[in-house]
C-alpha positions, 0 to 999 in steps of 0.5 A: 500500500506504502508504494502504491500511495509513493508511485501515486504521488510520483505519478502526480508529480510527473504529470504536473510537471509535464502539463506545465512545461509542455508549452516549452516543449517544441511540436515534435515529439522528442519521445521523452517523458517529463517524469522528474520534471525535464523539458525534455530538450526544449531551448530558449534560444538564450545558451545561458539560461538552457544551462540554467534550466538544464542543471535545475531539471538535473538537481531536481531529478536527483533530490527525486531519486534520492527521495525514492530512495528513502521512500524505499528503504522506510518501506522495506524496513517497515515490511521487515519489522512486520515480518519479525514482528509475525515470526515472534508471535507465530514462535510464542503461539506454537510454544503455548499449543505445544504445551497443551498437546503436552499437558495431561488428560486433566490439566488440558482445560487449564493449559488450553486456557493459558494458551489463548491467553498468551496467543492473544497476548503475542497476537496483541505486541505483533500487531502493536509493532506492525503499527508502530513500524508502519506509523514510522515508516509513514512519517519517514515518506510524508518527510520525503514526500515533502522534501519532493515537493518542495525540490520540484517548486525549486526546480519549477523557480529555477526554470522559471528564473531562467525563462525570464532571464532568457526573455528579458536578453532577447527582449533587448 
């Protein structure tokens, strides 16, 4: 579900991007996509500003490969925690059936009521960990999330700066 949300969001992003720089874009197609908000090779006529604009796509793509990269290992870690979490729990509730196999005729009721008792227990820390895991793991892609967005409004400044720059050399 956590990547799902992320590649959503990504995907957002990406045709955010794309929609906003397809008037730069020239009328053929140049078979790119816009997924880290690129122009996919449109120029201003003004070397200076094609830089400029070309090294804030550059810096945005990173910060976005960086952020996925977060958004990816807070998933894995969390996945792990659960699994651990599960394996714990599947431990401690064999160990209680195990001893009700093992209990006499007489004592079984009691044991198998001892059972159920330390399975809901070890059920209970399983699921409290799997939501701490996951509850940490929301905040770590929330952050990234965030710092993607803000790294792609940079961008969009950056390029917006270089637009106008190139506008204003050739309006001289």
């Amino acid at each position: 579900m956590n990547k799902l949300l992320a590649t959503l969001i990504a995907g957002l992003f990406a045709t955010s991007v794309y929609a906003q720089t397809q008037p730069a874009v020239s009328t053929t197609s140049t078979g790119m996509s816009g997924a880290a908000g690129t122009t996919a090779s449109s120029t201003t006529g003004n070397t200076g500003a094609d830089k400029d604009i070309a090294k804030a796509d550059q810096k945005e793509a990173k910060e976005m490969s960086k952020q996925n990269e977060k958004i990816n290992d807070a998933s894995a870690k969390a996945s792990e925690k659960k699994a651990d979490a599960q394996a714990k729990a599947d431990k401690k509730i064999a160990k209680a059936n195990e001893k009700v196999a093992k209990a006499d005729p007489e004592d079984r009721a009691k044991a198998s009521a001892k059972a159920e008792e330390k399975t809901a227990e070890a059920t209970y820390d399983a699921q409290k960990k799997m939501i701490k895991a996951d509850e940490k793991a929301q905040k770590k892609i929330a952050d990234a999330n965030a710092d993607k967005a803000m790294a792609h409004a940079k961008g969009n400044e950056k390029r917006g700066e270089a637009m106008a720059d190139a506008h204003k050399d050739a309006a001289k």
